[in-house]
PDB file of N, CA, C and O in Angstrom:
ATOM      1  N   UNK A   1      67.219 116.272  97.443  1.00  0.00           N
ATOM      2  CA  UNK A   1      67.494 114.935  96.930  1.00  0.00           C
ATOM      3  C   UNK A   1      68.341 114.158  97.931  1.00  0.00           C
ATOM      4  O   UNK A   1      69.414 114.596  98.344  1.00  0.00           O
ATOM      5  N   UNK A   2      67.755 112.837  98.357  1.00  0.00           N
ATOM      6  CA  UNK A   2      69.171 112.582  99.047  1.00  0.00           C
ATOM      7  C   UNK A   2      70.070 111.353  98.665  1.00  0.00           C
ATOM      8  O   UNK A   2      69.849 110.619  97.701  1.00  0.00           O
ATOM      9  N   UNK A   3      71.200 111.214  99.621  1.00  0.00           N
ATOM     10  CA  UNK A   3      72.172 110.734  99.274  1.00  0.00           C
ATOM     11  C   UNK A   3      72.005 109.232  98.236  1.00  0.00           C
ATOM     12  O   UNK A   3      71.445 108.216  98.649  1.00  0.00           O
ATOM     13  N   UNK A   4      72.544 109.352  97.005  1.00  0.00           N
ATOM     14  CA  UNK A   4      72.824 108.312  96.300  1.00  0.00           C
ATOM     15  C   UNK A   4      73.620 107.068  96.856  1.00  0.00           C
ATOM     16  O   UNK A   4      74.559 107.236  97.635  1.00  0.00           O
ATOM     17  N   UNK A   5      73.177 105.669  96.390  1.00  0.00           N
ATOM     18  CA  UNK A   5      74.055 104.599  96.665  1.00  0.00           C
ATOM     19  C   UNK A   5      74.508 104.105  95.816  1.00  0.00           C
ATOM     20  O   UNK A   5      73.843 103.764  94.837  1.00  0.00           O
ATOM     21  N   UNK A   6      76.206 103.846  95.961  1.00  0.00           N
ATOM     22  CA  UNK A   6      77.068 103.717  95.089  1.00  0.00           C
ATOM     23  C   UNK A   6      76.514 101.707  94.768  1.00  0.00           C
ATOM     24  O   UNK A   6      76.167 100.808  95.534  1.00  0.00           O
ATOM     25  N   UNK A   7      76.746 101.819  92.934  1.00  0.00           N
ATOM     26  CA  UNK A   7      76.617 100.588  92.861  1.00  0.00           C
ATOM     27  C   UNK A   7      78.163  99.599  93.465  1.00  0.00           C
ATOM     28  O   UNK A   7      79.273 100.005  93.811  1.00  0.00           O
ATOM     29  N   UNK A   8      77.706  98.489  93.397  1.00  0.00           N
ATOM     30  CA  UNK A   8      79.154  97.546  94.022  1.00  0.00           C
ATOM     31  C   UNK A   8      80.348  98.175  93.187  1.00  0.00           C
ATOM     32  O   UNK A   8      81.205  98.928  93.650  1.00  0.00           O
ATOM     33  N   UNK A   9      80.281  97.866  92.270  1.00  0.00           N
ATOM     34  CA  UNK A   9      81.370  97.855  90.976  1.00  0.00           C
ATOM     35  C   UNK A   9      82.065  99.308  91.750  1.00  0.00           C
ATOM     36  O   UNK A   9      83.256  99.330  92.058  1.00  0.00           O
ATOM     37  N   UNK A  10      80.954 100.718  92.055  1.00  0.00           N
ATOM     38  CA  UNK A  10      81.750 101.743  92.078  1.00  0.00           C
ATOM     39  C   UNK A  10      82.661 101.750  93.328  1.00  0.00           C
ATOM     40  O   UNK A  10      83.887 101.809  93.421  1.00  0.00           O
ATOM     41  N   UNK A  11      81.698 101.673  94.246  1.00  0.00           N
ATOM     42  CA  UNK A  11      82.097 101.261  95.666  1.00  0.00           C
ATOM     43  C   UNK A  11      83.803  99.713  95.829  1.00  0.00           C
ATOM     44  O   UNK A  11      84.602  99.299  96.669  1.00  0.00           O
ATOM     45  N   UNK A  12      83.545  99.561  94.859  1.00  0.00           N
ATOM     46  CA  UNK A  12      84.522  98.786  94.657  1.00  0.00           C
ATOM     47  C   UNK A  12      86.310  99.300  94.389  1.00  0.00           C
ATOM     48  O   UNK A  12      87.416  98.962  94.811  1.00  0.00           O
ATOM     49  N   UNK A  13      85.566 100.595  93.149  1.00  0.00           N
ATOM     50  CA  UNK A  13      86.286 101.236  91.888  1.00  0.00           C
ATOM     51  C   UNK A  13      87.358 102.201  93.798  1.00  0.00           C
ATOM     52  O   UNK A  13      88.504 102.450  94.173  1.00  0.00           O
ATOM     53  N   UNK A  14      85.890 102.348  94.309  1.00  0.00           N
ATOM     54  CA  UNK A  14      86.498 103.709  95.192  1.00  0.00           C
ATOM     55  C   UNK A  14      87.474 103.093  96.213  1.00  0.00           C
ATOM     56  O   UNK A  14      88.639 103.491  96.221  1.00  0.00           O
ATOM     57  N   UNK A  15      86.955 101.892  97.303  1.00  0.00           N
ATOM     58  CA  UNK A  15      88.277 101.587  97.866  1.00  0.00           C
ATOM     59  C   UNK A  15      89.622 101.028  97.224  1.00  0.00           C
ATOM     60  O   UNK A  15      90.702 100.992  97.813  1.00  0.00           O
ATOM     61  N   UNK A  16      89.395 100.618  95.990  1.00  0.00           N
ATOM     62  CA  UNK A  16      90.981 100.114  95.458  1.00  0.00           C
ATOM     63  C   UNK A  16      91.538 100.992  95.595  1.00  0.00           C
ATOM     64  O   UNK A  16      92.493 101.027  96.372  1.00  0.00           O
ATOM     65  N   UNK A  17      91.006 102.379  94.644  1.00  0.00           N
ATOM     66  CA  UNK A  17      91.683 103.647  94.484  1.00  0.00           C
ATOM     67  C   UNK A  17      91.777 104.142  95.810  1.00  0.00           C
ATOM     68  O   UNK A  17      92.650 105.011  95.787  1.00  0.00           O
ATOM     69  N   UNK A  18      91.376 104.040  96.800  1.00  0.00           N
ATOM     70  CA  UNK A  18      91.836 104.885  98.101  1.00  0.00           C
ATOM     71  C   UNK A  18      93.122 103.573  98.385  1.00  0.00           C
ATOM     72  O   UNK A  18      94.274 103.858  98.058  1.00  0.00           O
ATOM     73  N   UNK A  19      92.936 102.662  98.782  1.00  0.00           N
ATOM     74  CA  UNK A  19      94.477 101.722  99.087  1.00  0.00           C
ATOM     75  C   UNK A  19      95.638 102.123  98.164  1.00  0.00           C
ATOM     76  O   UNK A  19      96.713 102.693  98.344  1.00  0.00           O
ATOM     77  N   UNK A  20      95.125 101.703  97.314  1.00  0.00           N
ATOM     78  CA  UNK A  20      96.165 102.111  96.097  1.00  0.00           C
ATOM     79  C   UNK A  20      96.961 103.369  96.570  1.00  0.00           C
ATOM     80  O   UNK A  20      98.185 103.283  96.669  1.00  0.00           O
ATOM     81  N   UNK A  21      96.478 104.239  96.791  1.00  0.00           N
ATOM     82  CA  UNK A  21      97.251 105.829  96.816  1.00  0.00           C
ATOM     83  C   UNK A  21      97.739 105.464  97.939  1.00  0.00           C
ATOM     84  O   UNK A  21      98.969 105.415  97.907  1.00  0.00           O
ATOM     85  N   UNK A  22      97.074 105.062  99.361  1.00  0.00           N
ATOM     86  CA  UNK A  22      97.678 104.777 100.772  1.00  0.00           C
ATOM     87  C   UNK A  22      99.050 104.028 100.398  1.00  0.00           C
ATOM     88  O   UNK A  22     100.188 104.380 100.709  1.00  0.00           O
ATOM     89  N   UNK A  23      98.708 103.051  99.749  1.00  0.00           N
ATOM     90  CA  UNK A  23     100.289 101.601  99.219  1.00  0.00           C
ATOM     91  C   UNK A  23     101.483 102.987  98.899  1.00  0.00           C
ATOM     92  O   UNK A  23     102.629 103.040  99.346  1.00  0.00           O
ATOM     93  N   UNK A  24     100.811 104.015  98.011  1.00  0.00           N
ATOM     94  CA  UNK A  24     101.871 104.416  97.502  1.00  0.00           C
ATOM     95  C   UNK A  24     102.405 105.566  98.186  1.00  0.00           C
ATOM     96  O   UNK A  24     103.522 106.073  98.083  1.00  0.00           O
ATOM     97  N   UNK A  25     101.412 105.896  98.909  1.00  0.00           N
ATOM     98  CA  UNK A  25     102.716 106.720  99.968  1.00  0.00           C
ATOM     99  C   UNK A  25     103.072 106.150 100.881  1.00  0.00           C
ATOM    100  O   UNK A  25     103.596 107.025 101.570  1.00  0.00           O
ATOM    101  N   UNK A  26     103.164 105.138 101.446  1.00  0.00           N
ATOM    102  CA  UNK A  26     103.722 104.390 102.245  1.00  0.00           C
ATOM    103  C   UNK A  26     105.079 103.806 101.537  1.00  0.00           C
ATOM    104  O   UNK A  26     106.063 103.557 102.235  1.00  0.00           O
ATOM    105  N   UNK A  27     105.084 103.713 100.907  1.00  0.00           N
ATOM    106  CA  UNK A  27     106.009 103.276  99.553  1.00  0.00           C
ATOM    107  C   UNK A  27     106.994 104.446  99.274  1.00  0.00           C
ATOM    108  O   UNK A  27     108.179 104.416  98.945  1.00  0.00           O
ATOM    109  N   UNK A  28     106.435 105.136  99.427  1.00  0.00           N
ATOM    110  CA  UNK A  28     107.611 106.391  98.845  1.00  0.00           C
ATOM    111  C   UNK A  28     107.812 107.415  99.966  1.00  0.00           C
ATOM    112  O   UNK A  28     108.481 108.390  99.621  1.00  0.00           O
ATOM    113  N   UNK A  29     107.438 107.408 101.062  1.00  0.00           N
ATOM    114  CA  UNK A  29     107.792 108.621 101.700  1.00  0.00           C
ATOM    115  C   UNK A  29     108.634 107.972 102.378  1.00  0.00           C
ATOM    116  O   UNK A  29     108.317 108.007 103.567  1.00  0.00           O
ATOM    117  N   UNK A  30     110.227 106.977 102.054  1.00  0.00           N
ATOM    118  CA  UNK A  30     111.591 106.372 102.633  1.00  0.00           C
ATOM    119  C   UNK A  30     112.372 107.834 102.941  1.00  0.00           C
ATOM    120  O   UNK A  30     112.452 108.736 102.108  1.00  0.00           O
ATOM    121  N   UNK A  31     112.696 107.867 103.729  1.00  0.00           N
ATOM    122  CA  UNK A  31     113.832 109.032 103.663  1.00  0.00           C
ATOM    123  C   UNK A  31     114.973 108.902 104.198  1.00  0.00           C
ATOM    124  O   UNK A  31     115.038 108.083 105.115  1.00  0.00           O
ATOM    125  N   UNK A  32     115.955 109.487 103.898  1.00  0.00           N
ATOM    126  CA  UNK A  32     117.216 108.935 104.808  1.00  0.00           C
ATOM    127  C   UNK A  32     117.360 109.308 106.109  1.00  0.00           C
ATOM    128  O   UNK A  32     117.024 110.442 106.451  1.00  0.00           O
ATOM    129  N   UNK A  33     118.003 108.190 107.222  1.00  0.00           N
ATOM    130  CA  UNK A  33     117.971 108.423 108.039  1.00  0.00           C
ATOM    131  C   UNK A  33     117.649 106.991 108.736  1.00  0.00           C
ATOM    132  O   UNK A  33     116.990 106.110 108.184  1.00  0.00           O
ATOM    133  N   UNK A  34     118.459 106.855 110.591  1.00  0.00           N
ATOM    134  CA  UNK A  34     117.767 105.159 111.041  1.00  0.00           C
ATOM    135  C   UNK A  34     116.632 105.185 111.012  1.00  0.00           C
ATOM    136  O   UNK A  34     116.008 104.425 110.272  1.00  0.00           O
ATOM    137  N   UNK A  35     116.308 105.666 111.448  1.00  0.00           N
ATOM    138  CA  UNK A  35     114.397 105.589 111.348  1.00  0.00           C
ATOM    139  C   UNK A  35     113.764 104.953 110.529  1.00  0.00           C
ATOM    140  O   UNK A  35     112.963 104.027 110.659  1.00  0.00           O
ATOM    141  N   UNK A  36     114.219 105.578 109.506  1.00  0.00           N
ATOM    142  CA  UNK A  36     113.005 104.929 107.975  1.00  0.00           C
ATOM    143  C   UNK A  36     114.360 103.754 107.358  1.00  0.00           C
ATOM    144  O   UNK A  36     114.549 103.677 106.144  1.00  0.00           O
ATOM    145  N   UNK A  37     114.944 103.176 108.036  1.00  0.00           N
ATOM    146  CA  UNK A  37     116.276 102.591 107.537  1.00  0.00           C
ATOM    147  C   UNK A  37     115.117 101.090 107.187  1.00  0.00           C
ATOM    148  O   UNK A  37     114.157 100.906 107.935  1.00  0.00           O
ATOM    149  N   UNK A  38     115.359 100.247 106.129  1.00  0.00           N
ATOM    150  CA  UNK A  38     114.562  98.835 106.294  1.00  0.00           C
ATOM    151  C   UNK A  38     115.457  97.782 106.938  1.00  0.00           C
ATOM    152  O   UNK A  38     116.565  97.864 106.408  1.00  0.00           O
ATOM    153  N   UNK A  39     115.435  97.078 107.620  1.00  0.00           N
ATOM    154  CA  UNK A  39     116.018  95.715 108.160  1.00  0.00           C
ATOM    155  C   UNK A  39     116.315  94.806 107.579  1.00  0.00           C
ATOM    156  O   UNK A  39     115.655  94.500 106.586  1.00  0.00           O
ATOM    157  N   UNK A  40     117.259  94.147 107.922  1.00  0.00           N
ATOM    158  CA  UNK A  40     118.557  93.579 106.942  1.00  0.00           C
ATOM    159  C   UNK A  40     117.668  92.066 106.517  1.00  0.00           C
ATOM    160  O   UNK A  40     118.189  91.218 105.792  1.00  0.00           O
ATOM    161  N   UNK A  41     116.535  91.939 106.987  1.00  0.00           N
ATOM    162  CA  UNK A  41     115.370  90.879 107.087  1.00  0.00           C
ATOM    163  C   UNK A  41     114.401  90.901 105.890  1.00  0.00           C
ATOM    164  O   UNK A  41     114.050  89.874 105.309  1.00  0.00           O
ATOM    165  N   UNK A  42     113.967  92.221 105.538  1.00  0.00           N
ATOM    166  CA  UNK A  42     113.438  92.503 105.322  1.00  0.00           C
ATOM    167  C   UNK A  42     113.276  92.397 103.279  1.00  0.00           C
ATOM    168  O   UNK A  42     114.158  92.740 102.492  1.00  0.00           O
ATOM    169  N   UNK A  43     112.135  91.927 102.976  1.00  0.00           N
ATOM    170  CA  UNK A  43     111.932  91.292 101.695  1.00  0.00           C
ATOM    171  C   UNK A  43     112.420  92.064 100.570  1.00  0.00           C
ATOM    172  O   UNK A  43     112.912  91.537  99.572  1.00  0.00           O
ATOM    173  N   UNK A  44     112.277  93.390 100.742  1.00  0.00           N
ATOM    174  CA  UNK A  44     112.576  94.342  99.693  1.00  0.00           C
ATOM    175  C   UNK A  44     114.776  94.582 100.165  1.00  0.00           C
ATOM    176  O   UNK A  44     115.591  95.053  99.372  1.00  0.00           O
ATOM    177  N   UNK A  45     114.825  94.505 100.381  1.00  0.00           N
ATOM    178  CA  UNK A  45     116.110  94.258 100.886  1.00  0.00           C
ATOM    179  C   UNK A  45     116.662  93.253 100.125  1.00  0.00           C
ATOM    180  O   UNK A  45     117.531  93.460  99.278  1.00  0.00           O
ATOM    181  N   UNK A  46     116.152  92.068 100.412  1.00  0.00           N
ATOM    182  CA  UNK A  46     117.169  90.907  99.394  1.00  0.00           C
ATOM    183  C   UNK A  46     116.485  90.827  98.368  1.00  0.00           C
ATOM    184  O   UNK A  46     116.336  89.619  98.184  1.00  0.00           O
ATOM    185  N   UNK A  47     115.963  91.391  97.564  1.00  0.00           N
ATOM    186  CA  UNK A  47     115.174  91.574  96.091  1.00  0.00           C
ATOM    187  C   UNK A  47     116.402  92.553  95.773  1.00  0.00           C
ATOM    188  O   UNK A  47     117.242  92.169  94.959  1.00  0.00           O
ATOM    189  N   UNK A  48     116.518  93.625  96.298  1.00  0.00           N
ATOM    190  CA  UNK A  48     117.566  94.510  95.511  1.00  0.00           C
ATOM    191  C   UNK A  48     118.561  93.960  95.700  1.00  0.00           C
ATOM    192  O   UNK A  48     119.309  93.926  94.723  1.00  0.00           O
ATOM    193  N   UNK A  49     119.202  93.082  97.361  1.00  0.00           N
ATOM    194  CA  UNK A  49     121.004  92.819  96.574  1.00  0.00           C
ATOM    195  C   UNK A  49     120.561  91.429  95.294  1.00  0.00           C
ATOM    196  O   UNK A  49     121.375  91.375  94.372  1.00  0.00           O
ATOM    197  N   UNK A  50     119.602  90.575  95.230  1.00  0.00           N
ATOM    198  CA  UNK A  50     119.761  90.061  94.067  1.00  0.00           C
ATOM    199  C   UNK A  50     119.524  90.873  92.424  1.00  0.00           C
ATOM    200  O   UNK A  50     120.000  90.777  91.293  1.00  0.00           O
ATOM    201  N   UNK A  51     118.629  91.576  93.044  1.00  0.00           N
ATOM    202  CA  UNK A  51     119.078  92.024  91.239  1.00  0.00           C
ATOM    203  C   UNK A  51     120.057  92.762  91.137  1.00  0.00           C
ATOM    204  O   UNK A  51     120.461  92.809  89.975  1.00  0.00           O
ATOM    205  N   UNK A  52     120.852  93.604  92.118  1.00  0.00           N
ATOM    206  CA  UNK A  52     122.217  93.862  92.050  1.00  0.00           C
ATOM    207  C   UNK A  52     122.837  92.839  91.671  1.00  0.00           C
ATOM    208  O   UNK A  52     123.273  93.025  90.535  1.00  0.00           O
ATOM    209  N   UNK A  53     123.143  91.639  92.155  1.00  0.00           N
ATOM    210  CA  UNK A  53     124.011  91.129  92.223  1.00  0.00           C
ATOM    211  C   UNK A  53     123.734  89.830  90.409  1.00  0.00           C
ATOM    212  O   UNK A  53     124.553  88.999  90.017  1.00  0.00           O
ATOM    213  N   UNK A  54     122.288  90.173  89.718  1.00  0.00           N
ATOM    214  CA  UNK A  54     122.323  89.869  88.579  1.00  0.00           C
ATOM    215  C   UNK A  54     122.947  90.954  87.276  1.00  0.00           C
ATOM    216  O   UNK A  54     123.772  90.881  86.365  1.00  0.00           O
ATOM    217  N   UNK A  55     121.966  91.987  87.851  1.00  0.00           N
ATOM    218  CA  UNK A  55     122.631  93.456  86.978  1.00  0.00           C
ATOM    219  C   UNK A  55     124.516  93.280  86.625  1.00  0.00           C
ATOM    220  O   UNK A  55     125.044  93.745  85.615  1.00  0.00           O
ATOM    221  N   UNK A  56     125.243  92.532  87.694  1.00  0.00           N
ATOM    222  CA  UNK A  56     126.979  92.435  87.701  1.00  0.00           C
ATOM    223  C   UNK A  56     127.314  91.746  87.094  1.00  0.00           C
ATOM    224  O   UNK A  56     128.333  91.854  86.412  1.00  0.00           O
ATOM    225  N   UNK A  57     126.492  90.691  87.135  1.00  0.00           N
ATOM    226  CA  UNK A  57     126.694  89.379  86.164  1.00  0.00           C
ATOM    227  C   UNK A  57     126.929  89.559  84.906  1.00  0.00           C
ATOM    228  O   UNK A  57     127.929  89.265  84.250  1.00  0.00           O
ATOM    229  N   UNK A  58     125.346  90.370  84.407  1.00  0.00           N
ATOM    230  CA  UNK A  58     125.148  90.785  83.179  1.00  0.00           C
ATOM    231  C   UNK A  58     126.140  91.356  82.666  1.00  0.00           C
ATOM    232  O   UNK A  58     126.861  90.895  81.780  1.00  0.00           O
ATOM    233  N   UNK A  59     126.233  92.420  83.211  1.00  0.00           N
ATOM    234  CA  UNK A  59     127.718  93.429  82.474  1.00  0.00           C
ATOM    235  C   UNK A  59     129.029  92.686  82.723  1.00  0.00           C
ATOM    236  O   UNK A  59     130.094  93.163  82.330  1.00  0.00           O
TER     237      UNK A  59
END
């Protein structure tokens, strides 16, 4: 028998799910250390001191 072709929808289904997992280890394998340190520039950086600096408010 040979190889089947994926309809769009699946072929679709399959690269989200492959990015998706890539996003998320890219995402989580931070470790301590300069290397993996993020830059003082950097978007995820001033997202956390602001919700730090709402979280203080709050309490």
């Amino acid at each position: 028998m040979g190889v089947t072709r994926l309809k769009r929808k699946d072929r679709r289904n399959k690269t989200t799910a492959r990015l998706e997992v890539q996003f998320l280890k890219l995402g989580r394998n931070v470790e301590l250390g300069s290397r993996s340190k993020l830059s003082k520039k950097s978007q995820i950086v001033k997202n956390n001191e602001v919700l730090s600096q709402l979280a203080a408010e709050a309490k």
